[in-house]
C-alpha positions as CSV (number, residue, x, y, z in Angstrom):
1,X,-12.7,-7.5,52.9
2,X,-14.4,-10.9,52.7
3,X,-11.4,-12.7,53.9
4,X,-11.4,-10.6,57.1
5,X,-15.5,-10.9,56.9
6,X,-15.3,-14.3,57.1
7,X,-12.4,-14.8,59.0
8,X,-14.1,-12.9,62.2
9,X,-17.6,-14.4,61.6
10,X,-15.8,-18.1,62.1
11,X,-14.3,-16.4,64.9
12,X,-18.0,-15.6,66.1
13,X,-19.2,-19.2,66.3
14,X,-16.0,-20.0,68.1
15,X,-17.0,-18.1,71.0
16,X,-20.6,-18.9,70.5
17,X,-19.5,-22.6,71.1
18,X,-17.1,-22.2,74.1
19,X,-19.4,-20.1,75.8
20,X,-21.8,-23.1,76.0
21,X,-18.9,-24.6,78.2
22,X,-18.9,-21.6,80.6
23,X,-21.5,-23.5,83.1
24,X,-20.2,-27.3,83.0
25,X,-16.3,-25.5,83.4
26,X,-14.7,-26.8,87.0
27,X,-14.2,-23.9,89.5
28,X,-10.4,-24.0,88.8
29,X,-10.1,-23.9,84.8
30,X,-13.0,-21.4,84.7
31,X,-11.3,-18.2,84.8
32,X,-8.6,-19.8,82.1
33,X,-11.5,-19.6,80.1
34,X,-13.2,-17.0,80.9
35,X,-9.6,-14.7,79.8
36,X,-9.3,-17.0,76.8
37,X,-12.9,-15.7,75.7
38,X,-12.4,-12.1,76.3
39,X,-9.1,-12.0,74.7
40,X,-11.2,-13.3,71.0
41,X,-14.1,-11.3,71.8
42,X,-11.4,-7.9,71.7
43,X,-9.8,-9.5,68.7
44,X,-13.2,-9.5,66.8
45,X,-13.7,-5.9,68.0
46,X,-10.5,-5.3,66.6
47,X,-11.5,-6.7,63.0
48,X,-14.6,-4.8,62.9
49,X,-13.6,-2.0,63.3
50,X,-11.0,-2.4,60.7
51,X,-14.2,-3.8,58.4
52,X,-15.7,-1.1,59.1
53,X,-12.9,0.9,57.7
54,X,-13.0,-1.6,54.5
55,X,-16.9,-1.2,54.1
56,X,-16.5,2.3,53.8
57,X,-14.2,2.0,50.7
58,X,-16.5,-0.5,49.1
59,X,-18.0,0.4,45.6
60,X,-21.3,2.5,46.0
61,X,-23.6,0.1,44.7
62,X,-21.7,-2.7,47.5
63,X,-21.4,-0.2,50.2
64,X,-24.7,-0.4,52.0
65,X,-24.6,-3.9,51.9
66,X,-21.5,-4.4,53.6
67,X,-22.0,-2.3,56.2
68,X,-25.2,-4.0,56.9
69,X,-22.6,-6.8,57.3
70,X,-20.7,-5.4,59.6
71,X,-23.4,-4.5,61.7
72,X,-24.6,-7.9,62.0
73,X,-21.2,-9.3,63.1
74,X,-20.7,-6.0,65.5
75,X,-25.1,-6.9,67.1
76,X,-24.0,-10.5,67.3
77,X,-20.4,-9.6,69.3
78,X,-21.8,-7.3,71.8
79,X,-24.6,-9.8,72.8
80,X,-21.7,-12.5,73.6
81,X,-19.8,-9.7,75.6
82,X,-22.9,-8.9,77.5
83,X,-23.7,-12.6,78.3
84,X,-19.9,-13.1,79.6
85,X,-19.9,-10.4,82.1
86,X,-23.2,-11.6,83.4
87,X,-21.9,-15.1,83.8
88,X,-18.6,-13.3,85.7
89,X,-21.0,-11.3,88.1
90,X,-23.1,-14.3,89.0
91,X,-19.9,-16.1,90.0
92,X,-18.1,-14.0,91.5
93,X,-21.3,-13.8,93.6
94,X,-21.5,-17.4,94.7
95,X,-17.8,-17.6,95.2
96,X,-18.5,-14.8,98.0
97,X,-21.6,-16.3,99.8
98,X,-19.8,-19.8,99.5
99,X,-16.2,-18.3,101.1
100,X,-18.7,-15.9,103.7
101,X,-20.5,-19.6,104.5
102,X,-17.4,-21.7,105.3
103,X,-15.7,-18.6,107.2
104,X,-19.2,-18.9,109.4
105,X,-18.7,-22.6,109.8
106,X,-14.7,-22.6,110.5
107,X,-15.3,-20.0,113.4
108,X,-14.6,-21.1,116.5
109,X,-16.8,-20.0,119.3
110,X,-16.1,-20.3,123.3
111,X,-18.3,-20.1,126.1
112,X,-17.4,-16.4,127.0
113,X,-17.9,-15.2,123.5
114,X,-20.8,-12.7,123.4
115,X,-21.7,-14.2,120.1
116,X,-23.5,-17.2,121.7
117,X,-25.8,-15.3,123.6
118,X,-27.9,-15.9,120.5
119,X,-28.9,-19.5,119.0
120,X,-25.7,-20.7,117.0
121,X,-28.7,-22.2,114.7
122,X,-30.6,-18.8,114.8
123,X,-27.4,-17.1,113.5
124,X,-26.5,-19.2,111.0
125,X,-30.3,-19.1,109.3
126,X,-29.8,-15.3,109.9
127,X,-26.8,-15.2,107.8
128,X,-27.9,-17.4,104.7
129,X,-31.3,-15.3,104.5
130,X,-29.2,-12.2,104.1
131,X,-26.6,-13.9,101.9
132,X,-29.3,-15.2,99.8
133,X,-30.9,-11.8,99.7
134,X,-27.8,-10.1,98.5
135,X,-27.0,-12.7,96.0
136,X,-30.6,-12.5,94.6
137,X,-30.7,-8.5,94.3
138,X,-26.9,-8.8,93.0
139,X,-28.2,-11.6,89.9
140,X,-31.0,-8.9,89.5
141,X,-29.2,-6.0,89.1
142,X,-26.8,-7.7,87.1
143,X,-29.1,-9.3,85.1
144,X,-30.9,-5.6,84.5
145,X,-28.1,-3.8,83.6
146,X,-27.1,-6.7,81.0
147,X,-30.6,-6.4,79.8
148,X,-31.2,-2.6,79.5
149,X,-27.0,-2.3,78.2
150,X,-28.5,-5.1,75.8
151,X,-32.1,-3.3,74.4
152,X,-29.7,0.1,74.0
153,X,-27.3,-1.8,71.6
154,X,-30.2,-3.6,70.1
155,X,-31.9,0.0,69.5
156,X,-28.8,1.5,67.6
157,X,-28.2,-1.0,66.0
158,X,-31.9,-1.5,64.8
159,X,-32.3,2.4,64.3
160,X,-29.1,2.0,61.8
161,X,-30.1,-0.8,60.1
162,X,-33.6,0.9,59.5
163,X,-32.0,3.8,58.0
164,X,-29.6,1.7,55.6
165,X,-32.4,-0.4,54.5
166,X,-34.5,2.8,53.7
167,X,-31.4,3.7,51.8
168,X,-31.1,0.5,50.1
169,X,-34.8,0.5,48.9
170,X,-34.5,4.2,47.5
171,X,-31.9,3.2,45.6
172,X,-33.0,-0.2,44.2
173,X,-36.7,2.0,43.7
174,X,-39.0,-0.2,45.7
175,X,-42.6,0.7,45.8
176,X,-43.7,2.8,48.8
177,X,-45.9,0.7,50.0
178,X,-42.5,-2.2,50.7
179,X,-40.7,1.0,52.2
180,X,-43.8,1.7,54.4
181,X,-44.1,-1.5,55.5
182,X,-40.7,-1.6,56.6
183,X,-41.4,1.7,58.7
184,X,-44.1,-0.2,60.4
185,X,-42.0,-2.9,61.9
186,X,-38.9,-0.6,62.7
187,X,-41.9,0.7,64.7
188,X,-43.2,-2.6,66.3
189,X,-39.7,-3.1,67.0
190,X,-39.3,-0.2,69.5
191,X,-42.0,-0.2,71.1
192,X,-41.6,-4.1,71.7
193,X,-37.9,-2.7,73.4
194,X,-39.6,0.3,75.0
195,X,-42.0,-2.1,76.2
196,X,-39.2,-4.4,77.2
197,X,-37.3,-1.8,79.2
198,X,-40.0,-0.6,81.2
199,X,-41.1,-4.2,82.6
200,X,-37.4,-5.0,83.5
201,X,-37.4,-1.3,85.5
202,X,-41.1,-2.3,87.2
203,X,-39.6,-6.0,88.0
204,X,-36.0,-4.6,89.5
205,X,-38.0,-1.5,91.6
206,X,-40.7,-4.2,93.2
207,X,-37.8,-6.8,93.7
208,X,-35.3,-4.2,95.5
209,X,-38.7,-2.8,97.3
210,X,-39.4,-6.4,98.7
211,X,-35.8,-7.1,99.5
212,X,-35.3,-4.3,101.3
């Protein structure tokens, strides 16, 4: 189990460092590296799940503490999957106001097109508003779903981990006030998410409100 441990958490921090390179990538080798990143990211899904199959055989007195592991690797994984497809959506959404803008531009109008019975200039200012309306409220709810899709795997992940550590305590006999303290912050911890959730809700309803 450690060599596959290790093995996917250098895997990890590969990812981690070529998703640095995701903004400064030219238009043409970007989706080369965006397919390159997914393909790792399912081959480390692939080795945790197959950890988790190894954790579960561990000796008792090992077993808590791998999973724990596991579930680090599995938190940290998710995150970098969550931040590609919000890269993906915010490009795909620039590539369609910037091919919408030059199909504007490369139109060619003539004096009995209807079109001209309003200001070329008036039209065009028309058209990037709305574009840059639509891209806004698309980054949004992009960025709210990647957000709210991100607090939900936090909060499993977090309610796990609480559980496991109360576990681990019981059976390494901690006092109850440790175990009570750790209660408290599992505590703090959802109500800073709860908390979290509801502000990104308020923010997306009063954007989409003053958009519309």
């Amino acid at each position: 189990m450690e060599t596959l441990y290790h093995q996917t958490n250098k895997q990890i921090q590969e990812v981690q460092s070529l998703m640095g390179r995701l903004e400064n990538t030219d238009r043409q080798s970007v989706h080369l590296l965006e397919n390159d990143l997914q393909v790792r990211i399912d081959q480390i899904f692939s080795h945790l799940e197959r950890l988790e199959i190894l954790a579960s055989k561990e000796p008792p007195n090992r077993r808590q503490n791998a999973k724990l592991r596991v579930d680090q690797l599995k938190y940290d994984v998710q995150h970098l999957q969550t931040a590609l497809r919000n890269f993906q959506h915010r490009r795909y959404s620039r590539e369609t106001q910037d091919r919408e803008r030059e199909e504007l531009m490369s139109r060619t109008f003539t004096t009995n097109d209807a079109d001209t019975s309003i200001p070329i200039d008036e039209t065009l200012q028309l058209n990037s508003n709305l574009n840059n309306a639509h891209r806004g409220m698309d980054d949004l709810l992009g960025s709210g779903s990647s957000i709210l899709t991100g607090l939900r795997d936090q909060r499993g992940t977090l309610k796990g981990t609480h559980k496991k550590m109360l576990d681990v305590a019981n059976m390494l006999g901690l006092s109850n006030t440790v175990m009570r303290l750790i209660e408290k912050r599992a505590t703090q911890d959802k109500l800073i998410m709860i908390g979290g959730m509801l502000l990104t809700c308020v923010v997306m309803f009063l954007v989409a409100k003053y958009l519309g």
